[in-house]
N, C-alpha and C positions, 0 to 999 in steps of 0.2 A: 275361500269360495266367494263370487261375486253374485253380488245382492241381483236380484231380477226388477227392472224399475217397471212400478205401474204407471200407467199415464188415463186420464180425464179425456173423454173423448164422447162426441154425438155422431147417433148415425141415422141418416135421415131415410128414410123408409115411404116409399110410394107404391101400393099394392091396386093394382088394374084389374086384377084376378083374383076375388071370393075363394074361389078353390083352393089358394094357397093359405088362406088364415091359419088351418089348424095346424100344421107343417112350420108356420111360423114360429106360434104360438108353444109349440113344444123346443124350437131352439132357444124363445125365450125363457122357457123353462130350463133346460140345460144348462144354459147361460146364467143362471138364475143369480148367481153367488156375485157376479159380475157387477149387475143390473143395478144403478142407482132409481131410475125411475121410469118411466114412457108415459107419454100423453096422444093418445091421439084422438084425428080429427075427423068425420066422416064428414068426406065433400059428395054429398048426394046430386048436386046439380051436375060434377061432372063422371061420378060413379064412379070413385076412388077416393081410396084413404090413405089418408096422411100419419105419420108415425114418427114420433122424435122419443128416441131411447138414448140414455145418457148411461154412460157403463164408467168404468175403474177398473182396469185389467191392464196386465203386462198387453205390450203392443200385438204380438202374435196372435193373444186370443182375441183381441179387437176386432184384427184383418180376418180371423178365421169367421166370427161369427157375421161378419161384414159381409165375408164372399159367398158363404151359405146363403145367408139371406138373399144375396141377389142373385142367387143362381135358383131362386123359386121360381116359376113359369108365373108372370106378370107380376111381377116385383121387382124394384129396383131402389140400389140402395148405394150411398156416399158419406163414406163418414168424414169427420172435421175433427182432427186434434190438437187437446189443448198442451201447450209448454209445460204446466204443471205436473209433476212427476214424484213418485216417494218410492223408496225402498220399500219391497215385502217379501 
Protein backbone atom coordinates (compact mmCIF):
# COMPACT_ATOMS: atom_id res chain seq x y z
CA UNK A 1 0.00 0.00 0.00
CA UNK A 2 1.43 3.50 -0.79
CA UNK A 3 1.85 5.92 1.88
CA UNK A 4 -0.42 9.27 1.03
CA UNK A 5 2.29 12.32 1.32
CA UNK A 6 1.27 15.39 3.25
CA UNK A 7 2.54 18.62 2.11
CA UNK A 8 3.06 22.41 4.14
CA UNK A 9 1.17 24.81 2.47
CA UNK A 10 -0.58 28.66 3.06
CA UNK A 11 -3.63 29.83 1.75
CA UNK A 12 -4.06 33.27 1.33
CA UNK A 13 -7.52 34.50 2.03
CA UNK A 14 -9.12 37.99 1.00
CA UNK A 15 -12.81 38.32 2.24
CA UNK A 16 -14.71 41.53 0.54
CA UNK A 17 -17.97 40.12 1.85
CA UNK A 18 -18.90 40.02 5.83
CA UNK A 19 -21.65 37.72 4.86
CA UNK A 20 -19.37 34.87 4.12
CA UNK A 21 -17.35 34.92 7.55
CA UNK A 22 -19.59 32.35 9.23
CA UNK A 23 -19.61 29.91 6.04
CA UNK A 24 -15.90 30.32 6.24
CA UNK A 25 -15.40 29.94 9.63
CA UNK A 26 -17.35 26.48 9.69
CA UNK A 27 -14.92 25.04 6.66
CA UNK A 28 -12.22 26.11 9.03
CA UNK A 29 -13.74 24.21 11.39
CA UNK A 30 -14.08 21.09 9.34
CA UNK A 31 -10.78 21.47 8.16
CA UNK A 32 -9.93 21.75 11.59
CA UNK A 33 -7.51 18.56 11.91
CA UNK A 34 -5.53 20.11 9.03
CA UNK A 35 -5.18 23.57 10.37
CA UNK A 36 -1.60 24.48 11.70
CA UNK A 37 -2.70 28.05 12.39
CA UNK A 38 -4.42 31.41 10.83
CA UNK A 39 -3.68 35.09 11.69
CA UNK A 40 -5.67 37.49 10.51
CA UNK A 41 -5.82 41.04 9.60
CA UNK A 42 -8.74 43.55 9.50
CA UNK A 43 -7.82 46.27 6.87
CA UNK A 44 -10.72 48.65 7.97
CA UNK A 45 -9.37 51.45 5.61
CA UNK A 46 -10.22 49.33 2.66
CA UNK A 47 -12.99 47.04 4.18
CA UNK A 48 -11.55 43.80 3.82
CA UNK A 49 -9.83 41.15 5.66
CA UNK A 50 -6.89 39.53 5.20
CA UNK A 51 -6.33 35.76 6.28
CA UNK A 52 -3.23 33.60 6.21
CA UNK A 53 -3.92 29.90 7.15
CA UNK A 54 -1.19 27.56 7.22
CA UNK A 55 -2.46 23.72 6.91
CA UNK A 56 -0.51 20.11 6.66
CA UNK A 57 -2.65 17.87 4.58
CA UNK A 58 -2.32 15.51 1.71
CA UNK A 59 -2.58 17.74 -1.44
CA UNK A 60 -6.35 17.02 -2.41
CA UNK A 61 -7.55 18.15 0.85
CA UNK A 62 -5.52 21.56 0.41
CA UNK A 63 -7.07 22.10 -3.11
CA UNK A 64 -10.38 21.05 -1.71
CA UNK A 65 -10.67 23.41 1.13
CA UNK A 66 -8.81 26.12 -1.27
CA UNK A 67 -11.69 25.96 -3.85
CA UNK A 68 -14.53 25.99 -1.08
CA UNK A 69 -13.03 28.82 0.25
CA UNK A 70 -12.98 30.80 -2.98
CA UNK A 71 -16.13 29.74 -4.10
CA UNK A 72 -17.71 31.88 -1.15
CA UNK A 73 -19.46 35.09 -2.60
CA UNK A 74 -16.68 37.85 -2.01
CA UNK A 75 -13.82 35.68 -1.06
CA UNK A 76 -10.83 34.86 -2.76
CA UNK A 77 -8.40 32.67 -2.04
CA UNK A 78 -4.44 31.28 -3.48
CA UNK A 79 -2.58 28.87 -1.90
CA UNK A 80 1.43 28.61 -2.02
CA UNK A 81 3.12 25.22 -1.41
CA UNK A 82 5.86 24.25 0.26
CA UNK A 83 8.51 21.20 -1.03
CA UNK A 84 8.36 19.90 2.39
CA UNK A 85 6.37 16.64 2.39
CA UNK A 86 6.05 13.38 4.99
CA UNK A 87 4.47 10.22 4.92
CA UNK A 88 0.86 9.68 6.83
Amino acid sequence: MEATQSRVAVIGIIVENEDAVEQMNRLFHEYGPYIIGRMGLPYRERGVNIICLAVDAPQDIISALSGKIGRLSGVSAKTAYSQVTSDI
